[in-house]
C-alpha positions in Angstrom: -50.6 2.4 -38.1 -50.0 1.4 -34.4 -47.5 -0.9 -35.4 -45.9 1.3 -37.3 -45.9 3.6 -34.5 -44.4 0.8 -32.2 -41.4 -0.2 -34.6 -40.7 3.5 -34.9 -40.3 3.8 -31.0 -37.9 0.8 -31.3 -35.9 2.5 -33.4 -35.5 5.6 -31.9 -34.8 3.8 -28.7 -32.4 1.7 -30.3 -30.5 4.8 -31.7 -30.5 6.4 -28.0 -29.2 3.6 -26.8 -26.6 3.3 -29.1 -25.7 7.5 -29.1 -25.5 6.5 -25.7 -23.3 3.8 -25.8 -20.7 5.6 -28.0 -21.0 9.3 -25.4 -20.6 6.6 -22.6 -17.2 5.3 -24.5 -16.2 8.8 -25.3 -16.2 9.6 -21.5 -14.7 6.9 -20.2 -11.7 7.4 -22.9 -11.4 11.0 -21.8 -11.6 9.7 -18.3 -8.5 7.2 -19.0 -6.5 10.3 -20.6 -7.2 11.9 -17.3 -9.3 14.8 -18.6 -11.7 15.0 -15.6 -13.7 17.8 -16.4 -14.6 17.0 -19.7 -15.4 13.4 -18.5 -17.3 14.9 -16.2 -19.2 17.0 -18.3 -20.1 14.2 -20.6 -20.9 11.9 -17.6 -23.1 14.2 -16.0 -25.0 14.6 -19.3 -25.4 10.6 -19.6 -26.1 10.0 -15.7 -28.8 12.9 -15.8 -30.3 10.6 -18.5 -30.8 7.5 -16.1 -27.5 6.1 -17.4 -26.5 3.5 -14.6 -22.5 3.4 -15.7 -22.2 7.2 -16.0 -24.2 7.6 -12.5 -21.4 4.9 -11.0 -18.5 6.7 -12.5 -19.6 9.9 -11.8 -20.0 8.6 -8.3 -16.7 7.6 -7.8 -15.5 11.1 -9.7 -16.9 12.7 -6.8 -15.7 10.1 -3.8 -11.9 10.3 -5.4 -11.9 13.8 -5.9 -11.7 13.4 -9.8 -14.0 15.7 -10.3 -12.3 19.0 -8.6 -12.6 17.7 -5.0 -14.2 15.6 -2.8 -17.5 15.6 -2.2 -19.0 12.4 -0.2 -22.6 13.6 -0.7 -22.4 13.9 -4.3 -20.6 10.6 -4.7 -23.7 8.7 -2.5 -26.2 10.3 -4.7 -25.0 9.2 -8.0 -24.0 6.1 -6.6 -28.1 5.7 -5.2 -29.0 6.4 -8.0 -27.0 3.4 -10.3 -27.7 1.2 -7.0 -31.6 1.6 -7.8 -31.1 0.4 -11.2 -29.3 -2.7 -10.1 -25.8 -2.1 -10.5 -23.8 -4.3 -8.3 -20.6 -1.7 -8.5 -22.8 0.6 -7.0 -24.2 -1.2 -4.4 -21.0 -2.0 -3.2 -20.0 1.4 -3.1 -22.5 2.6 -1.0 -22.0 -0.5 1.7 -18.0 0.9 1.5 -19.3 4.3 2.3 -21.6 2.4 4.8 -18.4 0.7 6.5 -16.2 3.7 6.0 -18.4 5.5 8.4 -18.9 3.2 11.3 -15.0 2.2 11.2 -14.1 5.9 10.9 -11.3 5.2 14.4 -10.0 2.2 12.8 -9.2 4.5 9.8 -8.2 7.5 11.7 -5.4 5.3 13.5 -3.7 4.6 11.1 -4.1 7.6 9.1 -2.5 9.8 12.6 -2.7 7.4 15.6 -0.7 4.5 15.6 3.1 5.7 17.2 4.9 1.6 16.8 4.7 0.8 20.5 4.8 -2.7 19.6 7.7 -1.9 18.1 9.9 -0.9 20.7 8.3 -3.0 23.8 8.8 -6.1 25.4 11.8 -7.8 23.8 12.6 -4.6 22.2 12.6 -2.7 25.0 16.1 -2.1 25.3 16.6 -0.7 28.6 19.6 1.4 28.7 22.4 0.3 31.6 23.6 1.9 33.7 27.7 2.6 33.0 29.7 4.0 36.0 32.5 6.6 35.2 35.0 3.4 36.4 35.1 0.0 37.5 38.1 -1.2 39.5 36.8 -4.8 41.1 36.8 -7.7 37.9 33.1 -8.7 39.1 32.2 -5.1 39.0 34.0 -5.0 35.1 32.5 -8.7 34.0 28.9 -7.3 35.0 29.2 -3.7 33.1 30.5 -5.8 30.3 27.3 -8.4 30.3 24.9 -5.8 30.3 26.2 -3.7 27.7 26.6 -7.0 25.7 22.6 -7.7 26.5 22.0 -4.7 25.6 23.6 -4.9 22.4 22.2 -7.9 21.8 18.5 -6.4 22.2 19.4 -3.4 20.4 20.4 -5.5 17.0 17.2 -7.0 17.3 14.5 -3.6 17.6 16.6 -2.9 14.8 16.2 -6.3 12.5 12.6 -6.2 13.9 12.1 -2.5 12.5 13.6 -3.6 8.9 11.8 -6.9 8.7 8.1 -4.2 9.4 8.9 -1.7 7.3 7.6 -0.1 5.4 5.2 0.4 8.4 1.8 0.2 6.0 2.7 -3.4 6.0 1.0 -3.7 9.1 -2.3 -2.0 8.1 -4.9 -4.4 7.9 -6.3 -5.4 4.5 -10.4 -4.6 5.1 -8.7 -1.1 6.5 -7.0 -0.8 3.0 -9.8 -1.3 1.7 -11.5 1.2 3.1 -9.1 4.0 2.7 -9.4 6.5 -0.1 -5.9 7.2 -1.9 -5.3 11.0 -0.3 -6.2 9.2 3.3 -3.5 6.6 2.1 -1.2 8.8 1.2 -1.5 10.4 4.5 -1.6 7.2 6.8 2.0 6.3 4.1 3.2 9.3 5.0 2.5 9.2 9.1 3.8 5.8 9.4 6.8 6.9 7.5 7.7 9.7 10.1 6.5 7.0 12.7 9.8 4.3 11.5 11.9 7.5 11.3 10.9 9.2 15.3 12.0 4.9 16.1 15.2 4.4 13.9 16.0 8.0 14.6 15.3 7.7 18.9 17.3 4.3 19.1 20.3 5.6 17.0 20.9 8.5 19.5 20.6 5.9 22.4 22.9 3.4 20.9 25.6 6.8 20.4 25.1 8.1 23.8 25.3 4.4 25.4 28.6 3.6 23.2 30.4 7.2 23.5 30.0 6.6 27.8 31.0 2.5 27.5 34.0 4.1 25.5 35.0 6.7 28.7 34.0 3.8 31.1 36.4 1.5 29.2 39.1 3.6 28.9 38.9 4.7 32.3 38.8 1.0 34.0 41.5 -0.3 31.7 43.9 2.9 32.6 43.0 1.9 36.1 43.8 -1.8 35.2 46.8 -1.0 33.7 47.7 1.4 36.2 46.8 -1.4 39.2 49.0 -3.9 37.5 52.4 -1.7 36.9 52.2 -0.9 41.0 51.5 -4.8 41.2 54.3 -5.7 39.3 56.5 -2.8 40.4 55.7 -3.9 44.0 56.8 -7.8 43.0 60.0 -6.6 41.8 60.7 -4.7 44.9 60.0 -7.7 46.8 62.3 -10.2 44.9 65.4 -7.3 44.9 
């Protein structure tokens, strides 16, 4: 009798374990077709159970917003709770958690801190000469000249620099990636974004204020050039008649 008793426990635990199996299939393939709440539904069911899968992915339902928001207590429980039945998945999402917490400013900068100073400093830091109204000495006109050619010259690198970073979440470190849940990297995408733009944008309207008064400056010394040689030659003339 008892070992009748023992095979019939077997059995029925084979059967739950196999109904099991199959719900745990049926949620994940409602998961995949993106119908969170009934994955939810039928996860919640298993992980109630002690199922250490359905506990994981209801875990990370709850830390990706999946399941109607995001709820980081929710998603540490379940996770906890796979974690003490030994899944590995789980225990690595917890020490993620774990990380996300204590690095919570390295996150936060790049998700609204970071403003590319690097970007436009030292050798692309292009300071803006200074352009007088008119130039009528040649030293005066070679030395406008040079530093509007330096200037140029710095200018065509910030913006060969800015191309070869972009898109600016290049520059985010990988273990910060990591770290980042997709709305918060959607958000740092879309503040670096905005961050190229404010630079591309800032050094365009530089460049067009610098060119428009090198245009009057150059017009201006070369109708003075012009103007100083016709009296020049004018006055030569005079001299031979």
């Amino acid at each position: 009798m008892k070992k009748t008793v023992i095979c019939l426990s077997l059995l029925l635990a084979c059967l739950g374990g196999a109904a099991h199996a199959g719900e745990l299939a049926d949620a994940n393939a409602l998961f995949a077709k993106k119908s969170y709440p009934q994955a939810e539904a039928l996860y919640l069911k298993l992980a109630k159970a002690g199922n250490a899968e359905a506990q994981l992915h209801l875990g990370e339902m709850y830390f990706y917003g999946e399941a109607g928001m995001v709820d980081a207590a929710k998603a540490r429980e379940w996770f906890g709770k796979s974690a003490a039945k030994g899944n590995k998945t789980a225990i690595a999402a917890l020490e993620m958690m774990r990380q996300r917490e204590l690095r919570r400013a390295d996150l936060d900068y790049w998700i609204k801190g970071y403003d590319g100073a690097e970007l436009r400093s030292g050798q692309f830091a292009c300071k803006t000469p200074r352009i007088p109204e008119m130039s009528r000495q040649n030293d005066e006109i070679e030395a406008v000249s040079a530093r509007v050619l330096k200037w140029q010259d710095c200018y065509n690198n910030f913006v060969r620099n800015l191309n070869e970073a972009s898109p600016l979440t290049k520059r985010i470190p990988k273990d910060v990636v990591d770290l980042l849940s997709k709305e918060e990297m959607a958000a740092a995408t879309a503040h670096l974004n905005a961050v190229r733009a404010n630079l591309a944008e800032g050094a365009r309207v530089s460049s067009k204020l610098l060119l428009a008064d090198y245009e009057v400056w150059r017009k201006a010394t070369d109708a003075y050039v012009g103007e100083s040689n016709r009296i020049v030659n004018e006055n030569r003339k005079n001299e031979i008649k």
